[in-house]
C-alpha positions in Angstrom: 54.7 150.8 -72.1 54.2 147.1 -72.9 52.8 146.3 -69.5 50.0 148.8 -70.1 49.1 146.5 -72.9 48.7 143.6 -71.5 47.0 144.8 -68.9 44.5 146.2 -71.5 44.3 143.0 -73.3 43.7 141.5 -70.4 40.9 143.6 -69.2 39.6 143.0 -72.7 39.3 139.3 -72.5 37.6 139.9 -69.2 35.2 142.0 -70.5 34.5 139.8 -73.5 34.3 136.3 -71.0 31.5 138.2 -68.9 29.8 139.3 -72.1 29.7 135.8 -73.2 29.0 134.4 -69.8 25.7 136.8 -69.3 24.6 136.1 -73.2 24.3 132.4 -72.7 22.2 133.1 -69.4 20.0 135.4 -71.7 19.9 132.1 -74.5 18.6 129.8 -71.4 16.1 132.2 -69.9 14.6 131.8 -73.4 14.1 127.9 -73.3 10.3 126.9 -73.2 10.0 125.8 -69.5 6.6 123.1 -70.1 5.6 121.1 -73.0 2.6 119.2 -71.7 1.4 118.3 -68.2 2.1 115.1 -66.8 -0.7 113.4 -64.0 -0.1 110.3 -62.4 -1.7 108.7 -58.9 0.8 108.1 -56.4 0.2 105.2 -53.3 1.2 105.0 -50.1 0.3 102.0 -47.1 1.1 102.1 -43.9 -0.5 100.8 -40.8 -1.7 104.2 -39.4 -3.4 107.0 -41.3 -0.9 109.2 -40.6 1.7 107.2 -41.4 0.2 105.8 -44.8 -0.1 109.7 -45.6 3.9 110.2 -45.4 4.9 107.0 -46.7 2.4 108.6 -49.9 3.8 111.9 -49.6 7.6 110.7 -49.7 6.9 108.3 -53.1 5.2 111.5 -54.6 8.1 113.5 -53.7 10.2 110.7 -55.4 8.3 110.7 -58.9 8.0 114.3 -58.5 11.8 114.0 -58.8 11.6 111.3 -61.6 9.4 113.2 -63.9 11.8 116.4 -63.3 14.4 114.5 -64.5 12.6 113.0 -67.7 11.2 116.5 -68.6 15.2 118.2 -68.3 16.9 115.2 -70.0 19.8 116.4 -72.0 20.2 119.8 -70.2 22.5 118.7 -67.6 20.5 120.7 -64.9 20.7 120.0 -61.2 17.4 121.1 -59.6 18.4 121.5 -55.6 16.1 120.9 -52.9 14.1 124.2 -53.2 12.3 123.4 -56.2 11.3 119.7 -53.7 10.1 120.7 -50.8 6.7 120.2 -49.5 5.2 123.9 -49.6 6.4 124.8 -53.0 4.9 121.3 -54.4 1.9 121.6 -52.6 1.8 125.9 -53.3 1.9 125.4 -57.7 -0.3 122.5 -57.7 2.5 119.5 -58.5 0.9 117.1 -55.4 -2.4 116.9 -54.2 -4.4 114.8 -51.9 -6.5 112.4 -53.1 -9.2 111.6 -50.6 -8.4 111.1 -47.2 -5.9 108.0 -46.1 -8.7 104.7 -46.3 -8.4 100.9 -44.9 -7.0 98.7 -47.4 -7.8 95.5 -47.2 -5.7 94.2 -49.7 -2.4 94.7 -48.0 -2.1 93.1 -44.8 0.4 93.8 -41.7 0.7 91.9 -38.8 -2.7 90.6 -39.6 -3.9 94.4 -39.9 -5.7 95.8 -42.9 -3.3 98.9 -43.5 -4.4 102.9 -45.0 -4.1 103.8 -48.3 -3.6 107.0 -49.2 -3.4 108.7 -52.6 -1.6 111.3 -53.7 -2.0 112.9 -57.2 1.3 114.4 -59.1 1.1 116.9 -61.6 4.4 118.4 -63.1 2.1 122.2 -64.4 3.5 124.7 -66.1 3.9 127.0 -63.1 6.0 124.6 -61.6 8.1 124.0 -64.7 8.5 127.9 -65.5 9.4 127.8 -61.0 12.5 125.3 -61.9 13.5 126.2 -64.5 13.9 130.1 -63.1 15.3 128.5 -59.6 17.7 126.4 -62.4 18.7 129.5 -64.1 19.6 131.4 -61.4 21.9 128.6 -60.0 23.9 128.5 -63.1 24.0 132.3 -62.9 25.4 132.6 -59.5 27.5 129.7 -60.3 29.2 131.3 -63.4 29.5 134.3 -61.5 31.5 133.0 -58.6 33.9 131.3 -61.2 34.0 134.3 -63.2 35.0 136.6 -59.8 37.3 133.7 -58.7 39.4 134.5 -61.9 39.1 137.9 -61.6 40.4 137.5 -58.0 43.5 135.6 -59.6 44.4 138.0 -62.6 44.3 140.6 -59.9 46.3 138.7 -57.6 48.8 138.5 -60.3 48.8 141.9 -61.4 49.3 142.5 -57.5 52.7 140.3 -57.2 54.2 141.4 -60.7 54.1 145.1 -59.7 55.2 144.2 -56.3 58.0 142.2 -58.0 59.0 144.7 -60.6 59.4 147.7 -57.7 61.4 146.0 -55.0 63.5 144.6 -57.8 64.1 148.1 -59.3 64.6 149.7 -55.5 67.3 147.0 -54.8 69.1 147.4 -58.0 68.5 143.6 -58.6 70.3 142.6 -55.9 67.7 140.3 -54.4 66.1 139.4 -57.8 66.3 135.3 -56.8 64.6 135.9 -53.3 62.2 138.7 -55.1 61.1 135.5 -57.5 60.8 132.7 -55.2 58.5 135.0 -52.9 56.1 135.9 -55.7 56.4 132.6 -56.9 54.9 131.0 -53.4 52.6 133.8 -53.3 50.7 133.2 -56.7 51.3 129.3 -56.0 49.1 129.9 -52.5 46.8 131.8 -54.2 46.3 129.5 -56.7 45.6 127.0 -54.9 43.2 128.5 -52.6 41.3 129.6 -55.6 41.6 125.8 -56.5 40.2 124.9 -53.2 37.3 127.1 -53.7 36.0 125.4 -56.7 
């Protein structure tokens, strides 16, 4: 039977795209996350303690953010907040308080000496091997959906051509025009749902 193998090729090149698909996640896993450590001292002035230790905290979160993106140049990687937040910066040892938040006297608000306070940033190589794992994964789960999204559509096909084939053997060929059109709409709303999906 000749749809028998094209359904076997088909399954084939399935087989073969996931193959490929799960080697290439194997060749990233084996990337060096960290190279070398980066420190820098991060400032932050406000006219309150506590507010001079946010206005800190948010520029560390920002170079945090920076340095990511210097260290991952070239890879086309989008980190995602998880990697960003405060517990897993402050939990791998990427930002640490410097002191407590001090009176500055060289910036000056509303004739008020404002707080300083320091924050130190350090990109270690727990944190790098934490991104680049949380990275990973996202491409993973991202080639995953794409790959059952095309799955869903082959079987979607396979679906309507069998359909097709039987009603237009059971009527003879009779309603071969109205048998087409109907699994023509049906793989063009599939289609596009899948598109929509993306």
């Amino acid at each position: 039977m000749p749809s028998s193998r094209w359904i076997a090729v088909a399954a084939f090149v399935l087989i073969l795209g996931s193959a490929r698909l799960a080697f290439s996640a194997r060749e990233d896993s084996s990337d060096s996350a960290a190279e070398d450590a980066k420190v820098e001292t991060v400032e932050g002035h406000g006219p309150t303690a506590v507010k001079a230790r946010r206005v800190a905290l948010e520029n560390a979160e920002k170079r945090v953010e920076a340095l990511l993106e210097q260290h991952f140049a070239g890879r086309n990687w989008e980190i995602g907040q998880h990697p960003l937040d405060d517990v897993t910066l402050r939990q791998t040892g990427v930002l640490k308080e410097v002191g407590t938040p001090a009176p500055s006297p060289a910036v000056v608000f509303n004739d008020q000496p404002t707080f300083v306070a320091k924050y130190r940033v350090e990109l270690t190589e727990e944190y790098l091997d934490t991104v680049a794992k949380h990275v990973r994964h996202e491409r993973v789960w991202e080639r995953q959906r794409l790959l059952a999204r095309i799955l869903a559509g082959v079987v979607v096909l396979l679906l309507v051509t069998a359909g097709y084939l039987r009603l237009d053997d059971a009527s003879g060929g009779y309603c071969t025009r109205m048998l087409r059109l109907g699994a023509l709409a049906i793989v063009a709303v599939a289609g596009l749902v899948l598109a929509l999906t993306l």
